[in-house]
N, C-alpha and C positions, 0 to 999 in steps of 0.2 A: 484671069484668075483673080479674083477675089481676098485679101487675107484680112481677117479678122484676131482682134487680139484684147484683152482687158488692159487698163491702164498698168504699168507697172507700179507706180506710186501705191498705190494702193494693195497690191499683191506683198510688197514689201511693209506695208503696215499690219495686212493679214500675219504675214509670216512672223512677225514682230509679237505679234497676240497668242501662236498658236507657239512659239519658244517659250514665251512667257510664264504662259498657262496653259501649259501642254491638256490638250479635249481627251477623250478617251477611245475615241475615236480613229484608227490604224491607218487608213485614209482617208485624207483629205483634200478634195479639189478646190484649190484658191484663184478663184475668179470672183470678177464684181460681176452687180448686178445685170448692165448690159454689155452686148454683142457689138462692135465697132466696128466697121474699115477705118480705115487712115482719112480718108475722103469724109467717111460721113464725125468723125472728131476733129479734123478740120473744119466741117462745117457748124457745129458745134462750139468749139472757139472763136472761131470767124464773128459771130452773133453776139454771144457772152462780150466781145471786148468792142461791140459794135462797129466792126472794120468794114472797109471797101475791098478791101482783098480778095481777087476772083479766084475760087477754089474750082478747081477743073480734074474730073475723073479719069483717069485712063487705066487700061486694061493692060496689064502686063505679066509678062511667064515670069515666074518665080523664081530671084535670084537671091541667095541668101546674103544681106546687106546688113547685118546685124553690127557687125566692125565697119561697115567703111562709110565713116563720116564723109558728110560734104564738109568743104572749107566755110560755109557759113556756122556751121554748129561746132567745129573745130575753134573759131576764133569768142563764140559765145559760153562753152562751157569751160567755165572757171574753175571749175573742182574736179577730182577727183570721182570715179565710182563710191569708192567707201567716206570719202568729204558728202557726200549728196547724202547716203545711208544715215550716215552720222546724223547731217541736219534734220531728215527728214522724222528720224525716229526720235532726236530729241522733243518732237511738237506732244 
């Protein structure tokens, strides 16, 4: 299985536009423009920062992983959910 998802950086800037200046519009679907795996924005970054980093696919049944950091992104993320929010919508 497959999952597919838009960036969230950018869902949160949509969302940032659409409080602001609320559309007239009663719904609203906030996605970008393209359709991702984790695999293929892996590979996408991989390129962008010219790495050697081998990105490898696998297939796997769907387990909701949304909360459970690994220890490498535990010891990287410095902030806060609403510290990121903050930053990100001050740009």
């Amino acid at each position: 299985m497959q999952l597919y998802y838009s960036i969230v950086c950018v869902q949160i800037k949509i969302f940032y536009e659409i409080i602001k200046n609320p559309p007239k519009e009663k719904i609203i679907h906030a996605v970008g423009e393209k359709r991702l795996s984790r695999f293929e924005l892996g590979k996408i970054i991989k390129n962008l920062i010219k790495s050697k980093a081998e990105i490898v696919p696998i297939e796997a049944n769907f387990k909701d992983l949304s909360l459970s950091q690994s220890d490498f992104i535990k010891k990287i993320q410095t902030k806060s959910f609403e510290e990121y929010l903050h930053h990100i919508l001050k740009k």
